[in-house]
C-alpha positions in Angstrom: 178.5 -141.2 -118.7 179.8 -142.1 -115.2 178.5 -140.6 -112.3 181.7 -139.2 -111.8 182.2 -138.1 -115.3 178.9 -136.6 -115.0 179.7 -134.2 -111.6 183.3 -133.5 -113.4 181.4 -132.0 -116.4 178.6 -130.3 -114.7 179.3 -129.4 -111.0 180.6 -125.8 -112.1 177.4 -124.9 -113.5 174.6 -126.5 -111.2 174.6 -128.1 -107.4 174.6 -131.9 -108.9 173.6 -132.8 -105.6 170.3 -132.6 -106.7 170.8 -134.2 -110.1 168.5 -137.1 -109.3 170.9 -139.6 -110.7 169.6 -143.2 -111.3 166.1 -141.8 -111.5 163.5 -140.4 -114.3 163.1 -136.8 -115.3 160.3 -135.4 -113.2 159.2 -138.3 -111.6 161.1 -140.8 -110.5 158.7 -143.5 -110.0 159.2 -146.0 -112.9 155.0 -146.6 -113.2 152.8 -143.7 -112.9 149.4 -142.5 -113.2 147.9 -139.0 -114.0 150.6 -136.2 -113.4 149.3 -133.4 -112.1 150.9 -130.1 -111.1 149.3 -129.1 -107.8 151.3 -126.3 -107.0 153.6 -123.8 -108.9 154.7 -120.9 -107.0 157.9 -118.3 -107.8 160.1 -118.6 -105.7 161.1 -115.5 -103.4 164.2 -115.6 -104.3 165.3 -114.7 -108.1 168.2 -114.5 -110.3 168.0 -111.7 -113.1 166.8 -113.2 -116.2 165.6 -116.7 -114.8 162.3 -117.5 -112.8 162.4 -120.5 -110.4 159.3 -122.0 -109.6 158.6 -124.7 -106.3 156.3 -127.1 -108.0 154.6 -130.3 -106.6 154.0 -132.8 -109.1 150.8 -135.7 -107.9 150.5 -139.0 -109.4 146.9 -138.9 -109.2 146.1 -142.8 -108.5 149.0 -143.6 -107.0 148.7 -140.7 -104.3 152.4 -139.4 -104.3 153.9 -136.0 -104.2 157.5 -135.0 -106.1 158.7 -131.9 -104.8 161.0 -129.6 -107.2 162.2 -126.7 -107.5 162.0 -125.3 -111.7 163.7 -122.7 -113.1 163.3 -121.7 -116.9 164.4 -119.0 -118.9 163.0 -117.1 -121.6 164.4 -118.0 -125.0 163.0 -116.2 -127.7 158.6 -116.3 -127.2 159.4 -119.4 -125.1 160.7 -120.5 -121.9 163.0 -123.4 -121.9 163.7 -125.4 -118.5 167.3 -124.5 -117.5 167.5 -126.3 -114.3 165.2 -128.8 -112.2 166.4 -129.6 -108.1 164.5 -132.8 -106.5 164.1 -133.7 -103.3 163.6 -136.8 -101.5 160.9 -138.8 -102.2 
């Protein structure tokens, strides 16, 4: 899928500005240590029925920090991840 194709097919549901294109899911570093989540905090702001989250993510021995914002939703006894924003590295 194009870039293009990609914004066409998804820009209604979700701010594909954020869509970290080109990059991995998560992390975007192509080697990595040991992930940690060192913060996970609800956001203030909430739509009915979802929970967003603003996680930091640390590669451990490489000493860097991905910033996202998570939101999940509760299907059946699970959540599932609906929606992940990143920001700059």
């Amino acid at each position: 899928m194009t870039e293009e194709e990609f914004v066409e097919k998804w820009s209604s549901t979700y701010d594909v500005r954020y869509a970290g294109i080109s990059y991995g899911f998560l992390i975007s570093a192509q080697d990595w240590g040991k992930i940690e989540v060192t913060r996970c905090v609800p956001k203030a702001k909430q739509i009915p029925g979802e929970i967003t989250f603003e996680v930091i993510l640390t590669d451990i021995p490489y000493k860097m920090d991905y910033k996202r914002d998570i939101t999940v939703i509760p299907v059946g006894k699970a959540y599932l991840i609906k929606n992940v924003v990143e920001y700059g590295e």
